[in-house]
C-alpha positions in Angstrom: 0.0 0.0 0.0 1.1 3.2 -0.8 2.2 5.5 1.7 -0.3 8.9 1.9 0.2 12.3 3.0 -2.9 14.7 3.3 -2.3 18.3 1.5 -4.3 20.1 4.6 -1.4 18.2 7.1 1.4 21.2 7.3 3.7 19.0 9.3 3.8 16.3 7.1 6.7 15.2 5.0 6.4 14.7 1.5 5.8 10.4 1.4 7.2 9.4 -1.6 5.1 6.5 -3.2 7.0 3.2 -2.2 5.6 1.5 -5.9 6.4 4.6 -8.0 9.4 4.5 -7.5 9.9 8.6 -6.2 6.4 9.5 -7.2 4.2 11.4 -4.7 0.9 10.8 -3.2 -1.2 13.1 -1.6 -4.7 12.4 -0.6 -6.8 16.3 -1.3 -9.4 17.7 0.9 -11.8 19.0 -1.1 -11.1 22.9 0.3 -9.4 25.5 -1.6 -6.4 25.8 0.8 -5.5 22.2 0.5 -5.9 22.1 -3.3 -3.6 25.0 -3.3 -1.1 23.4 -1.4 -1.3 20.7 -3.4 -0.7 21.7 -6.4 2.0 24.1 -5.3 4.2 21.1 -4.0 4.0 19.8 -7.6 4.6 23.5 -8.8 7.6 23.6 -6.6 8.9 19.5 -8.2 8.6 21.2 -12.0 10.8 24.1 -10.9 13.4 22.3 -8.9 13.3 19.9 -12.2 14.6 23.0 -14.8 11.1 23.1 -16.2 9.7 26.6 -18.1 8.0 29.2 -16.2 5.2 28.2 -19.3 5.9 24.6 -18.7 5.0 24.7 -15.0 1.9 26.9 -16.3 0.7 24.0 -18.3 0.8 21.4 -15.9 -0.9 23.5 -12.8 -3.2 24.4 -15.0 -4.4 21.1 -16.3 -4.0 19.6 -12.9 -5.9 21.8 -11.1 -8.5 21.2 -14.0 -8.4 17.6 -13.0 -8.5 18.4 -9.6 -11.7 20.6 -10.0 -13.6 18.1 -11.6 -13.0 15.3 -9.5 -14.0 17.0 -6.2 -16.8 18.8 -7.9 -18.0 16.1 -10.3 -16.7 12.8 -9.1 -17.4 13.4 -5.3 -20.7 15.7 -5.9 -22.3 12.9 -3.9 -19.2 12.3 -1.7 -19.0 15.2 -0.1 -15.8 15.5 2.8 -14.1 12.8 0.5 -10.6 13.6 -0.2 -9.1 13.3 -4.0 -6.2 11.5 -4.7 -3.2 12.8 -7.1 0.4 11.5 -7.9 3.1 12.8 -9.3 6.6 12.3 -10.1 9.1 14.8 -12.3 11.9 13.7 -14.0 14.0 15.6 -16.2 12.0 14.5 -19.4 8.7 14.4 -18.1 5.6 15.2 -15.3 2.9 12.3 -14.6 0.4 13.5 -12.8 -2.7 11.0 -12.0 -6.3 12.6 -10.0 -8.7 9.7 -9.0 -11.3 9.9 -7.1 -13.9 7.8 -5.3 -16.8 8.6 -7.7 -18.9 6.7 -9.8 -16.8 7.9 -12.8 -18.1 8.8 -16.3 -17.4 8.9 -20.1 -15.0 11.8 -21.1 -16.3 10.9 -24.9 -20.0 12.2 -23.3 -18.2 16.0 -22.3 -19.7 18.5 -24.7 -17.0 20.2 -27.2 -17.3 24.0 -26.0 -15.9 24.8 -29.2 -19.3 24.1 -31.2 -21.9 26.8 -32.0 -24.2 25.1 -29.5 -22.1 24.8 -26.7 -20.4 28.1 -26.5 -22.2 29.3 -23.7 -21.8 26.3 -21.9 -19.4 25.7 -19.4 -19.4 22.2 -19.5 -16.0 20.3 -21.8 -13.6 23.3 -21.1 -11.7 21.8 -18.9 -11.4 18.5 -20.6 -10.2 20.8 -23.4 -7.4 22.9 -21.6 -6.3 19.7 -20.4 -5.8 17.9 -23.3 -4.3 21.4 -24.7 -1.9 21.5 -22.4 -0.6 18.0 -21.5 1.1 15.9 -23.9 -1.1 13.0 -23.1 -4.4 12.5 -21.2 -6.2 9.0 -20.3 -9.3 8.1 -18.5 -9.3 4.7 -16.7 -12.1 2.4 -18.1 -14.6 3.1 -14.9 -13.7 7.5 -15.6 -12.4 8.1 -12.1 -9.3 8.6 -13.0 -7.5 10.7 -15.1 -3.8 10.4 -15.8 -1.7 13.2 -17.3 1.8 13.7 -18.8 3.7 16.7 -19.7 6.6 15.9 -21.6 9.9 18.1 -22.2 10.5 19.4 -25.9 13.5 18.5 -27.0 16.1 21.1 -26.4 15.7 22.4 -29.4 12.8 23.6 -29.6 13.3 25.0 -26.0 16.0 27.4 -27.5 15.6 31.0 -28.8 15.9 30.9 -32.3 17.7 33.5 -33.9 16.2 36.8 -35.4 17.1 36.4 -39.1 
């Protein structure tokens, strides 16, 4: 079993997930302050790692997409119920996996905010900036669970080019 941490604990160490070989685990109360907290320990990983000021942008962002929707959507009938995310950062890439407890459901059912009809809708736009953003982005077969990568460009690409 995995070792867990809860993001509204302040004295806690980071517990580093004893399968995942360095990954984290942090079980999320479903308040503001402890999704906060959260995702700024992951914030904090993607720095320490080298990665972009943009990079780190994309990855709160989605996460905290993921992490909105599973406490509002897949615990709308758990309320108190924490969410679950790991994470782990390596030089190359950021997996970042949000379950909760939920009943799940069918990410192919989310509306596409971009059509005519459903641009007043706020339903799918987070689904969207997720996929946007990550380089991947998978739904377990129940739809509890979302898991997330972020991979590095190549160096490359992550260099100026020059004004010509």
């Amino acid at each position: 079993m995995a070792s867990r941490n809860h993001a509204h604990d302040d004295d806690s160490p980071d517990q580093r997930d004893r399968r995942g070989g360095g990954a984290i685990r942090l079980d999320v109360a479903p308040e503001p302050l402890a999704k906060r907290r959260a995702l700024d320990r992951l914030v904090a990983d993607a720095e320490s790692a080298g990665y972009s000021t943009a990079a780190v942008f994309a990855v709160r962002l989605a996460v905290e997409e993921a992490l909105t929707n599973a406490i509002a959507h897949g615990h709308a009938k758990l309320p108190g119920e924490p969410v679950s995310i790991v994470w782990s950062v390596t030089p190359d890439r950021i997996d970042v996996e949000v379950i909760d407890r939920g009943p799940g459901f069918d990410p192919g059912d989310a509306p596409d905010p971009t059509l005519d009809e459903n641009l007043e809708k706020p339903a799918g736009r987070g689904l969207m900036l997720m996929r946007a953003y990550m380089t991947r982005v998978d739904f377990n077969e129940r739809g509890n669970a979302v898991s997330m990568t972020f991979e590095r460009p190549p160096a490359r690409e992550r260099e100026p080019r020059p004004l010509t």
